[in-house]
VEXGUVEX-453229 format. One line per 5 residues: their letters; for each residue x, y, z of N, C-alpha, C. Coordinates in Angstrom, 2 decimals, m for minus. Example, Ala and Ser with C-alpha at 12.3 -4.5 7.8 and 13.67 -1.06 7.14 Angstrom:
2
as) 13.19,m5.69,7.80,12.30,m4.50,7.80,13.20,m3.30,7.80  12.85,m2.25,7.08,13.67,m1.06,7.14,12.90,0.03,7.87
***
This chain:
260
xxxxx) 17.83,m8.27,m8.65,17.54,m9.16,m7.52,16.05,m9.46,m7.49  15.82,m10.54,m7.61,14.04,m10.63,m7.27,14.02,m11.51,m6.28  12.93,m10.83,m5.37,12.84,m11.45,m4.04,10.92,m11.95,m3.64  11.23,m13.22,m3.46,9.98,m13.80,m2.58,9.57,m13.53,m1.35  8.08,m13.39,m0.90,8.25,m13.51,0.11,6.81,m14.46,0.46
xxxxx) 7.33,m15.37,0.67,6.44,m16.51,0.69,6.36,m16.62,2.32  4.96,m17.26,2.44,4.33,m17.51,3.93,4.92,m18.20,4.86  5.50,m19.35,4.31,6.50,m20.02,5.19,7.85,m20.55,4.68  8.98,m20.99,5.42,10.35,m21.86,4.62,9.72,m22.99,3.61  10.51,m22.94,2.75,9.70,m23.63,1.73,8.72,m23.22,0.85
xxxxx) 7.98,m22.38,0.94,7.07,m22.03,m0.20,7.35,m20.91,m0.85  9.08,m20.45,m0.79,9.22,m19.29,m1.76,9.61,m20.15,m3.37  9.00,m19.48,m4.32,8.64,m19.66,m5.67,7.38,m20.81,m6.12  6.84,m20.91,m4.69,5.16,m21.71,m5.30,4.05,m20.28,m5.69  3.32,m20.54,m6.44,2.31,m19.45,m6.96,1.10,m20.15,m6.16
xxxxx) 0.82,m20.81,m5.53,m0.66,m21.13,m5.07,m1.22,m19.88,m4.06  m0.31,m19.24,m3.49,m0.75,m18.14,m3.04,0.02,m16.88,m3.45  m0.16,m17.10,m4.48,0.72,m15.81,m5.13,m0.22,m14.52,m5.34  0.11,m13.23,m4.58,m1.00,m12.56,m5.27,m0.49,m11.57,m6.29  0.70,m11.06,m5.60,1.39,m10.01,m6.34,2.97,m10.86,m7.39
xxxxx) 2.87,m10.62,m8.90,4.05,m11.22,m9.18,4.60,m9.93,m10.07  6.21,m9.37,m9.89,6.51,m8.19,m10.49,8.16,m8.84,m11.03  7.91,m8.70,m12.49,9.29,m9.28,m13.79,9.93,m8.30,m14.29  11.35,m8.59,m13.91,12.09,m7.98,m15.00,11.31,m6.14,m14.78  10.88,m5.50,m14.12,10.78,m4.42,m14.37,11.00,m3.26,m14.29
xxxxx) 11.34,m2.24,m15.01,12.17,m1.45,m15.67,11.05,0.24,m15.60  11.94,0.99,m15.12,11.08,2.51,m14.77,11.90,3.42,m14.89  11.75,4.48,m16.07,12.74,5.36,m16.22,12.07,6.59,m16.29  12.30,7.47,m15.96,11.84,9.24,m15.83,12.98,10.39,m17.11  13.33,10.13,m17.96,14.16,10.81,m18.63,15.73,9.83,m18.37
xxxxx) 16.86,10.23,m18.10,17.70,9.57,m18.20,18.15,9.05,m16.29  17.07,9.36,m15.57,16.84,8.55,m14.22,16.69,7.13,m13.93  16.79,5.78,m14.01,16.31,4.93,m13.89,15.71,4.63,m12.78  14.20,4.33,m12.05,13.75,4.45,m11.23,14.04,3.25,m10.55  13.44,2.13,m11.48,13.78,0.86,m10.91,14.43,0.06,m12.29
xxxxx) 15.35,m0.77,m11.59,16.37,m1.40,m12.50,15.92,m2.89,m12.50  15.48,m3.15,m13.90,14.59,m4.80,m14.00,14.22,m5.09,m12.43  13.34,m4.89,m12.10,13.01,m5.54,m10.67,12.24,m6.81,m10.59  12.21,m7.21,m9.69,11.59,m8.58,m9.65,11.41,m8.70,m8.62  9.87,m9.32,m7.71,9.32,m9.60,m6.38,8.20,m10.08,m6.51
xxxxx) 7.91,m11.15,m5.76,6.45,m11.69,m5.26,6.14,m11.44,m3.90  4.87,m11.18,m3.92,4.19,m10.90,m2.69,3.09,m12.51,m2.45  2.76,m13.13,m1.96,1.97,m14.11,m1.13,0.44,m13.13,m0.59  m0.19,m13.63,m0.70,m1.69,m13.19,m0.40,m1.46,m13.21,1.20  m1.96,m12.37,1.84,m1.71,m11.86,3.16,m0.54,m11.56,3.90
xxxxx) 0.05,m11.10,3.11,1.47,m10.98,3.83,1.75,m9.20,3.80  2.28,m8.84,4.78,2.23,m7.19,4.61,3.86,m7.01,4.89  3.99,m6.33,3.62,5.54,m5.94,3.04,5.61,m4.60,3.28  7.12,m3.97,4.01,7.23,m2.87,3.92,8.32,m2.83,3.48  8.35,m1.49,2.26,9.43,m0.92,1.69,10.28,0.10,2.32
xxxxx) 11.40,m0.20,2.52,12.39,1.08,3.41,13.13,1.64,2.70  13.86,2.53,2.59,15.04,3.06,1.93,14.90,4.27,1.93  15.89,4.79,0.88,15.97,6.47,0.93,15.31,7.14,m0.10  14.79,8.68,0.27,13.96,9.30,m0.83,14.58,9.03,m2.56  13.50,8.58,m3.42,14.19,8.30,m4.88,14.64,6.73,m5.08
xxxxx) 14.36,5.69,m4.09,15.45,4.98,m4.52,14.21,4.21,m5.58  12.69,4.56,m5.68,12.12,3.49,m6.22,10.29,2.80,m5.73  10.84,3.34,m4.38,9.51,2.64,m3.40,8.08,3.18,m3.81  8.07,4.49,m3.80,6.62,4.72,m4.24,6.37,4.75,m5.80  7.10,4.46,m6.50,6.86,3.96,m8.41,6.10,2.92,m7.89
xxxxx) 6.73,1.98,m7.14,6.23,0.44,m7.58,4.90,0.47,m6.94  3.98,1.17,m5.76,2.99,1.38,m5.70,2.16,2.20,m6.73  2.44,3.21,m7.37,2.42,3.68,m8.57,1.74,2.88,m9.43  3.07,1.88,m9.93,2.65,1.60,m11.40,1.52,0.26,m10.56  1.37,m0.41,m9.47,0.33,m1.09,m9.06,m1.16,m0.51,m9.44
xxxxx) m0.89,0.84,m8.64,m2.09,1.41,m9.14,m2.65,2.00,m10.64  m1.65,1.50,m11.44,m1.78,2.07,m12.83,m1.50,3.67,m12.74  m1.18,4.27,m12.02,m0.83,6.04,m12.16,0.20,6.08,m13.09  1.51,4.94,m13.23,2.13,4.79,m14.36,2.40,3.60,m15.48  3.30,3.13,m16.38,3.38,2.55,m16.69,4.91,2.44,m16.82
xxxxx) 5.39,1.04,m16.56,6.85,0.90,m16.82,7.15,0.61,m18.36  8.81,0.49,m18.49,9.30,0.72,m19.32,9.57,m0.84,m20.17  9.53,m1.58,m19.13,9.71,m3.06,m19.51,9.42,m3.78,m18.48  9.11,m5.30,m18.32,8.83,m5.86,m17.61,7.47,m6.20,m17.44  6.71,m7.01,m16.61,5.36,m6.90,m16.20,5.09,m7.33,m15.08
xxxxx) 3.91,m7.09,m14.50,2.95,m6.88,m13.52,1.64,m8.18,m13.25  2.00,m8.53,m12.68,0.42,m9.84,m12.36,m0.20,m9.30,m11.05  m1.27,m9.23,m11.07,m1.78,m9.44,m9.56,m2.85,m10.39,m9.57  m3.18,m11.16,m8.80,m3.76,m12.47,m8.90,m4.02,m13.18,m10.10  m3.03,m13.45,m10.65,m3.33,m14.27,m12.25,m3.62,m13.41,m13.27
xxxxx) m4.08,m12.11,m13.05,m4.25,m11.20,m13.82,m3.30,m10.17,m14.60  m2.97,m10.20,m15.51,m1.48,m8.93,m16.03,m2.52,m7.96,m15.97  m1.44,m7.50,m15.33,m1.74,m5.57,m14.83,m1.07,m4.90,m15.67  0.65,m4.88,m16.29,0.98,m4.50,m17.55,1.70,m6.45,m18.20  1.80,m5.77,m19.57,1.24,m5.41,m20.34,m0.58,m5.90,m20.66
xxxxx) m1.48,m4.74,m20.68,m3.22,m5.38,m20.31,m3.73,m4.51,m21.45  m4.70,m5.05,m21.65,m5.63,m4.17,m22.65,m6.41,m3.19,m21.44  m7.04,m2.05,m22.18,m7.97,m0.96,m20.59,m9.00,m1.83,m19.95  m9.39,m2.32,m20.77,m10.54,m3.31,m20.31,m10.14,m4.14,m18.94  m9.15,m5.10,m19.20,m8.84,m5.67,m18.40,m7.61,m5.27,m16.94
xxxxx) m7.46,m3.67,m17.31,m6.62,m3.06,m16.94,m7.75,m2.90,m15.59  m8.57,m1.97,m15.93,m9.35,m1.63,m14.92,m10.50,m3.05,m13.95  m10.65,m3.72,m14.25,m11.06,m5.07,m13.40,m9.99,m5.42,m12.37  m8.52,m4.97,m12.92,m7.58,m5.99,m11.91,m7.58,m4.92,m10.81  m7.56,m3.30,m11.47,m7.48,m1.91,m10.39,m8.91,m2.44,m9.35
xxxxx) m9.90,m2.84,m9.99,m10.66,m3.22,m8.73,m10.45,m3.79,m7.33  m9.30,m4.62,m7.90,m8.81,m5.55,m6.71,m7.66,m4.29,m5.65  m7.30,m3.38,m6.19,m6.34,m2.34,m5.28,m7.10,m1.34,m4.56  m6.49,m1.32,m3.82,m6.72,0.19,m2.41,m5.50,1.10,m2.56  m5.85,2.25,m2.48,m4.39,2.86,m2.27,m5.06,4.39,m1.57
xxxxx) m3.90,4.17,0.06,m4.16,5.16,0.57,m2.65,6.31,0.08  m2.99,8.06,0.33,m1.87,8.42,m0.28,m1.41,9.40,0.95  m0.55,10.12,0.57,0.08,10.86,1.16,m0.60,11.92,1.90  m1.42,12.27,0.38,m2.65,13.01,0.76,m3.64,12.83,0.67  m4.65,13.39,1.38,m5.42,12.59,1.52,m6.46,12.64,0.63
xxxxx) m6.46,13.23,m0.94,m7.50,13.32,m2.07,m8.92,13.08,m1.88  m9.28,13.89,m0.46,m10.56,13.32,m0.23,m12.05,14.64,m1.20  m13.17,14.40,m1.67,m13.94,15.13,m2.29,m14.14,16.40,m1.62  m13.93,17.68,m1.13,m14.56,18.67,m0.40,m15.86,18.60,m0.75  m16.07,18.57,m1.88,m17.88,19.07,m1.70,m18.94,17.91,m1.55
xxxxx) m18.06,16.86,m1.35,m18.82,15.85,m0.76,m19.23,15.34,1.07  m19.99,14.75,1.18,m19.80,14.47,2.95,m19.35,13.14,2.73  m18.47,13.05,4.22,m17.63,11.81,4.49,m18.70,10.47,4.10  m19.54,10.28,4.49,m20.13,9.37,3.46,m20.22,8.67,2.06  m20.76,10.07,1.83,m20.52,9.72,m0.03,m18.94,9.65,m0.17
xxxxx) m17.85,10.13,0.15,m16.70,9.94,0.18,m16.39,8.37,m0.21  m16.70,7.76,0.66,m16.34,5.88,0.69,m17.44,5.88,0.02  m18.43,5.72,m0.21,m19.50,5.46,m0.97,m19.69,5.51,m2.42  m18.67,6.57,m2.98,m18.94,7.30,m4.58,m18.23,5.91,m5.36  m17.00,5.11,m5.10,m16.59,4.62,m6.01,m17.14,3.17,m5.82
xxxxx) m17.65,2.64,m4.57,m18.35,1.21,m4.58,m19.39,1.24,m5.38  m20.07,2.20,m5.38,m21.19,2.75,m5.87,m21.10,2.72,m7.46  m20.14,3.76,m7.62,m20.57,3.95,m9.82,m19.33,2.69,m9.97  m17.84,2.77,m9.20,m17.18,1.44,m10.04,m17.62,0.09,m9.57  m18.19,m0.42,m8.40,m18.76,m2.05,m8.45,m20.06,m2.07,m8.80
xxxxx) m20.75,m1.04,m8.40,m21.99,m0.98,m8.86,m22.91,m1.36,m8.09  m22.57,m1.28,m6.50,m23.31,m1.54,m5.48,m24.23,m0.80,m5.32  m25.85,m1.39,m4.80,m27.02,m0.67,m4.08,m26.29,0.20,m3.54  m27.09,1.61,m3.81,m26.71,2.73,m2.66,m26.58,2.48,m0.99  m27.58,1.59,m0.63,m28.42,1.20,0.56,m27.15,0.35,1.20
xxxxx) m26.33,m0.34,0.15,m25.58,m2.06,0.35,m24.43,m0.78,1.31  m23.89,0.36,0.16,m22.66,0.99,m0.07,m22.59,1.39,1.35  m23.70,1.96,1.38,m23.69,3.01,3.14,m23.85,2.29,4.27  m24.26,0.93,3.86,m24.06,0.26,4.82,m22.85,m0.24,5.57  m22.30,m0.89,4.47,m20.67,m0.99,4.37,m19.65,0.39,4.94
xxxxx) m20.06,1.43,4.43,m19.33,3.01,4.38,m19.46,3.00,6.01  m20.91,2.94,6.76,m20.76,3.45,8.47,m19.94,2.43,9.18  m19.88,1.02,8.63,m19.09,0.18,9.24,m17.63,0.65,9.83  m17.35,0.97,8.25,m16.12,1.34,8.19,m15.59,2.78,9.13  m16.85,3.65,8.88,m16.67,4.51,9.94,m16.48,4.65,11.21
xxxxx) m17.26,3.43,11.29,m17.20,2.82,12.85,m15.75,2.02,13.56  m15.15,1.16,12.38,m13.78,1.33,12.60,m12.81,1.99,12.98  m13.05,2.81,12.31,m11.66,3.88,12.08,m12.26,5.01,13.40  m13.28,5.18,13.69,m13.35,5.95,15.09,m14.23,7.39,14.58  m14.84,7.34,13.47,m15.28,8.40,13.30,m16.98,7.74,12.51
xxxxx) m17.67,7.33,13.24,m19.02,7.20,13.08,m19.67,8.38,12.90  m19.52,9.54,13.81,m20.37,10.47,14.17,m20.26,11.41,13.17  m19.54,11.29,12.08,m18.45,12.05,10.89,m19.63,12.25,9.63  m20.35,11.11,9.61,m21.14,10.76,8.44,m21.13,11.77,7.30  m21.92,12.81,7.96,m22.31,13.83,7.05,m21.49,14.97,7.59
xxxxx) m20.41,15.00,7.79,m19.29,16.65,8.23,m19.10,16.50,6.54  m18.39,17.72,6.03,m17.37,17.93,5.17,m16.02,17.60,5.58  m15.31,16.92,3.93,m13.65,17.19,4.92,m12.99,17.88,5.41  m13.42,19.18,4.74,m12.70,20.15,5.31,m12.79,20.89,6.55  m13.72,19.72,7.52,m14.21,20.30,8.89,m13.68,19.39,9.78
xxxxx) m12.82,18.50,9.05,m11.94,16.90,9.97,m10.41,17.99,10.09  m9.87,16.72,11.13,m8.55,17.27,11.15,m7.94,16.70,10.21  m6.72,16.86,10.04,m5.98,15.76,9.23,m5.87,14.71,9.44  m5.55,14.46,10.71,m5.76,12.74,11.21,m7.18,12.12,10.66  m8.66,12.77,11.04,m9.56,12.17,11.05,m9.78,12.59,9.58
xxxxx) m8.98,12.94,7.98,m9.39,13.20,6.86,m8.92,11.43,6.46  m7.37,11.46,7.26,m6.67,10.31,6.88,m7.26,9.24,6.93  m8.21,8.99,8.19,m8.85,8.11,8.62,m10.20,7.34,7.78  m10.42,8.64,7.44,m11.76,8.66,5.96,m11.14,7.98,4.74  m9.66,8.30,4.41,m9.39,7.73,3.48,m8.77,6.31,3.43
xxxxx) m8.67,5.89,4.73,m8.47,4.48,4.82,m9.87,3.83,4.43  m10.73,4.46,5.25,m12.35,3.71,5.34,m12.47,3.58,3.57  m12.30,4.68,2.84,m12.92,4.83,1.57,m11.82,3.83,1.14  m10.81,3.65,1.07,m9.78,2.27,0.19,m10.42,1.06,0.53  m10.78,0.87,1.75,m11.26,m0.40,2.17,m12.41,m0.72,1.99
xxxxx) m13.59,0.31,1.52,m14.80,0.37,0.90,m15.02,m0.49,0.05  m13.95,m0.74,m0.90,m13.85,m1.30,m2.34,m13.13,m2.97,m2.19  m13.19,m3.18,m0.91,m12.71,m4.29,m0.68,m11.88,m4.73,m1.50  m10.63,m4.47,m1.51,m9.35,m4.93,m2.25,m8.85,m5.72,m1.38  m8.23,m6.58,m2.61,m7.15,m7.37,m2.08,m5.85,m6.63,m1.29
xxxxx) m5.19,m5.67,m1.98,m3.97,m5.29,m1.36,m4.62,m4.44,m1.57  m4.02,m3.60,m0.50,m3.88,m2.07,0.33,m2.28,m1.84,0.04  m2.33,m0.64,m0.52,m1.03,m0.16,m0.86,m1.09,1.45,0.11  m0.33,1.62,0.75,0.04,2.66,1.90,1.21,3.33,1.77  1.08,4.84,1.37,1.87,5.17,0.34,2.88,6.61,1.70
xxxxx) 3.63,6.36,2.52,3.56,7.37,3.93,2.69,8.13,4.06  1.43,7.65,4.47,0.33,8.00,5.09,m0.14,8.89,6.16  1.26,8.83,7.21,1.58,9.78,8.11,2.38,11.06,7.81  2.81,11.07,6.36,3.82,12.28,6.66,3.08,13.67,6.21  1.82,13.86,5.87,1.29,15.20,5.65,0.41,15.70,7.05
xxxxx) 0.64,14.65,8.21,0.14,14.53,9.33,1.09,15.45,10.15  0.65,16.04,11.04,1.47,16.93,12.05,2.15,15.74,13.22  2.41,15.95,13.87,3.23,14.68,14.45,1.98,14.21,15.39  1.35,15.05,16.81,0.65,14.84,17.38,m0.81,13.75,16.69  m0.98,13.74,15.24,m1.86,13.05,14.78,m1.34,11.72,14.60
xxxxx) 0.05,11.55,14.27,0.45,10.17,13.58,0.13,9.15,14.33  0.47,9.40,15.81,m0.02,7.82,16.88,m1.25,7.20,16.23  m2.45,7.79,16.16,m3.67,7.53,16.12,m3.97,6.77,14.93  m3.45,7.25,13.24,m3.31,6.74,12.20,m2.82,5.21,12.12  m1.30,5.21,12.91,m0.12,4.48,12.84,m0.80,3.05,13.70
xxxxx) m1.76,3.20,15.06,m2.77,2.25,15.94,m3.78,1.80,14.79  m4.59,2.82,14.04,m5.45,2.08,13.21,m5.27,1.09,12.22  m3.68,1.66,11.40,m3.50,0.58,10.48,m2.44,m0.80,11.37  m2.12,m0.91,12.67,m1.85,m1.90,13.32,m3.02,m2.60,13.29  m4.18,m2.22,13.92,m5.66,m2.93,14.11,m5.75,m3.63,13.13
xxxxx) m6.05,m2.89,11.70,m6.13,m3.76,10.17,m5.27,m4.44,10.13  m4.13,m4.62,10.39,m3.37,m5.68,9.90,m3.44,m6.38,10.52  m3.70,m6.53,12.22,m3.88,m7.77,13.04,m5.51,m8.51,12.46  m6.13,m7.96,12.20,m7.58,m8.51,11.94,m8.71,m8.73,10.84  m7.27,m8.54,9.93,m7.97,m8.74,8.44,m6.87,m9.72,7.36
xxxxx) m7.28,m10.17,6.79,m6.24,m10.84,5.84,m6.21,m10.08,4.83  m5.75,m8.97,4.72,m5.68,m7.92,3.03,m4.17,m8.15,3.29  m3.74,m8.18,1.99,m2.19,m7.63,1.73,m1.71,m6.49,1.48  m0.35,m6.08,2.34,m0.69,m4.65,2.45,0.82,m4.52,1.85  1.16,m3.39,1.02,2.36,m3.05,0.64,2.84,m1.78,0.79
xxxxx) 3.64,m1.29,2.22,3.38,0.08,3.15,4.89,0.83,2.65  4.84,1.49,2.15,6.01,2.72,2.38,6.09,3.45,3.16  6.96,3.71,4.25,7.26,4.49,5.13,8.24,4.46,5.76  8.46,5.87,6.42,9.56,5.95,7.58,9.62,5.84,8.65  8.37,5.35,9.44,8.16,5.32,10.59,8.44,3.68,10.71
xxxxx) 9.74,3.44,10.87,10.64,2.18,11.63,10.02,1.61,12.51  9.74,2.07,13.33,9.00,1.14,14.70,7.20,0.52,13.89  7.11,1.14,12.83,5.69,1.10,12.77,5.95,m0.43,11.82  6.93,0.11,11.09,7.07,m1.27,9.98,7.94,m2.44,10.63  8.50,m2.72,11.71,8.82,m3.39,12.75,7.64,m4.52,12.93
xxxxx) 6.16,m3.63,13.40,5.42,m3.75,14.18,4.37,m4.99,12.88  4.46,m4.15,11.92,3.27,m4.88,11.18,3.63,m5.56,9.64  4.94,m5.68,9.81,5.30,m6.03,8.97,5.94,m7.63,8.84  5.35,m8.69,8.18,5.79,m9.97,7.78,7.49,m9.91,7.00  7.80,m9.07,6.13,8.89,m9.16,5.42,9.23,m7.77,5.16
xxxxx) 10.49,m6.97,5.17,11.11,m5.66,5.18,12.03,m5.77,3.61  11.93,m5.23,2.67,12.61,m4.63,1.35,13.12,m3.38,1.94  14.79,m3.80,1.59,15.54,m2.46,1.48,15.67,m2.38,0.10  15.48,m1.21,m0.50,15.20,0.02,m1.64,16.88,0.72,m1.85  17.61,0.29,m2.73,18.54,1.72,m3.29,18.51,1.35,m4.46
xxxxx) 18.53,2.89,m4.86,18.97,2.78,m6.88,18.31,2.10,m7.12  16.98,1.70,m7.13,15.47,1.28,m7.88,15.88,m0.70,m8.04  16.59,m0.96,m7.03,16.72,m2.30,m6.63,16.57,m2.75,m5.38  16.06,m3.94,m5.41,16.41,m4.57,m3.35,17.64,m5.21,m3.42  18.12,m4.18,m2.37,19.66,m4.89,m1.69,19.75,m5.84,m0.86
xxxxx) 18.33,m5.74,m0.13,18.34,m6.42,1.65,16.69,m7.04,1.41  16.32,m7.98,1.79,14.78,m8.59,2.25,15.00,m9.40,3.24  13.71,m9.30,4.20,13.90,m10.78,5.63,13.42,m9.87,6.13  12.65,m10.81,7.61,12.16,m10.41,8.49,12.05,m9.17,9.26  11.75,m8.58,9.57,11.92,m7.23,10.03,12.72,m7.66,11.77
xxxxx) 12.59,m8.47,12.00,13.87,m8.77,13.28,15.23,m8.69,13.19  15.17,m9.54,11.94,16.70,m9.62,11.59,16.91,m7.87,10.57  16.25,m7.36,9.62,16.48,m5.76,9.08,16.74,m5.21,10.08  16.24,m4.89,10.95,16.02,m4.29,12.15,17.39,m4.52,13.01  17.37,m5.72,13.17,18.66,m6.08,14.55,19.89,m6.44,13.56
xxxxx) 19.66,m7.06,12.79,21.02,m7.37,12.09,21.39,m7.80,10.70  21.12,m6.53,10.09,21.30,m6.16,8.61,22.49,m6.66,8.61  22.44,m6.96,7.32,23.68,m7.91,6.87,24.44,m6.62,5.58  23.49,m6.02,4.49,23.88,m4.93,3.96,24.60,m3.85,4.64  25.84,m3.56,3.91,26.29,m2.03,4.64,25.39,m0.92,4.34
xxxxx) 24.26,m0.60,3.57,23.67,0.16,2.95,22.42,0.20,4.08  22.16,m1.02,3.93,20.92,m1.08,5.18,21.54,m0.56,6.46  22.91,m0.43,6.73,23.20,m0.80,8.32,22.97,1.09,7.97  23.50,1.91,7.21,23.73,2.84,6.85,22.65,3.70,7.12  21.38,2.90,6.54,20.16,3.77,6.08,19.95,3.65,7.70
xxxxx) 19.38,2.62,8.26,18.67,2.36,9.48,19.46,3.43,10.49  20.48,3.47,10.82,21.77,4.06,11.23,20.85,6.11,12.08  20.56,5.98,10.17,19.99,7.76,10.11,18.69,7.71,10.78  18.15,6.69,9.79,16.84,7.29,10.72,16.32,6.32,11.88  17.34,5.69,13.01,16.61,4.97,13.84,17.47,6.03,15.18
***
């Protein structure tokens, strides 16, 4: 099944705002198939969330975005650029254009929250130190933790580590932000706070965001177009009104069913 999700009726299969284009592609783990030839376009500002059940597929395809893997067949564009099949060279220019926040939050301990967002604008764009930190407190200032600058991470909570690692994805000013359940190494009492910040970004920025998670009400909330996920295919795509209120899949009615 390959699915568009273009900005308005009518502009599914125009490329003028195409940012993300994914062919025919194919992801296997031993005799697992992760994803079965898949196929999807994403539109430049549009924030897609992936639903489904553990395994069916959803976090590969952020994955192989970020280059952590490589599929088995098929390929990868992100803005005009092949992401697979690419030479390294050109492999790593297109990774410039990605953010990816994770599960966990891979932030430096022996660094301070500063240099944190700062280390990769810095040695991979090659920004003034002066430009980086300028940019870095902004961002701090966003996300609610200005006063953070120089703590260690390991003196944040988890919420406010999470929070660092949004600032540091967005450091690098990417096109898409890939959000990989961001909340689930979070204790519950932290998730509100996370779950408000990345509402904020999506109301007030044009990045494209491609969110995995289970938090239903959240992907309701900020989401342009909903992918249902089984067996490393989409069964279900559309609006998150209609996923939400009136799945047309028995699989979707199934999944939503459990966890709503």
């Amino acid at each position: 099944m390959s699915v568009e999700t273009s900005k308005q009726p009518g502009t599914a299969g125009t490329t003028s705002d195409e940012l993300i284009r994914i062919e025919g592609v194919t992801k296997r783990f031993g005799d697992n198939t992760v994803l079965d030839g898949l196929g999807l376009t994403v539109q430049t500002g549009r924030h897609v969330t992936l639903i489904g059940p553990s395994g069916s597929g959803k976090t590969t395809i952020l994955r192989l975005l970020m280059t952590l893997t490589k599929p088995d067949a098929g390929t990868i564009t992100v803005d005009g650029q092949r992401l697979f099949p690419a030479p390294e060279k050109e492999l790593r220019e297109v990774r410039k254009q990605i953010g990816m926040v994770f599960q966990q939050f891979n932030l430096f301990p022996n660094m301070s929250v500063l240099r944190n967002i700062t280390e990769a604008p810095v040695t991979v764009l090659g920004l003034p130190k002066e430009e980086a930190q300028a940019r870095a407190r902004e961002l701090l200032d966003l996300v609610g933790l200005a006063d953070k600058a120089d703590a260690r991470p390991t003196r944040l909570s988890g919420g406010q580590q999470q929070r660092v690692a949004i600032a540091r994805a967005l450091a690098m000013r990417p096109k898409v932000l890939l959000l990989d359940e961001v909340t689930s190494a979070l204790d519950p009492e932290l998730v509100a706070g996370v779950l408000d910040l990345l509402r904020d970004i999506a109301r007030t920025t044009d990045i494209t965001m491609l969110c995995v998670t289970h938090e239903m009400n959240f992907a309701r909330d900020i989401s342009d177009q909903v992918l249902m996920f089984d067996a490393g295919r989409v069964i279900e795509a559309g609006p998150p009104e209609r996923i939400f209120g009136e799945p047309e899949h028995e699989r979707t009615r199934e999944f939503l069913g459990a966890v709503l």
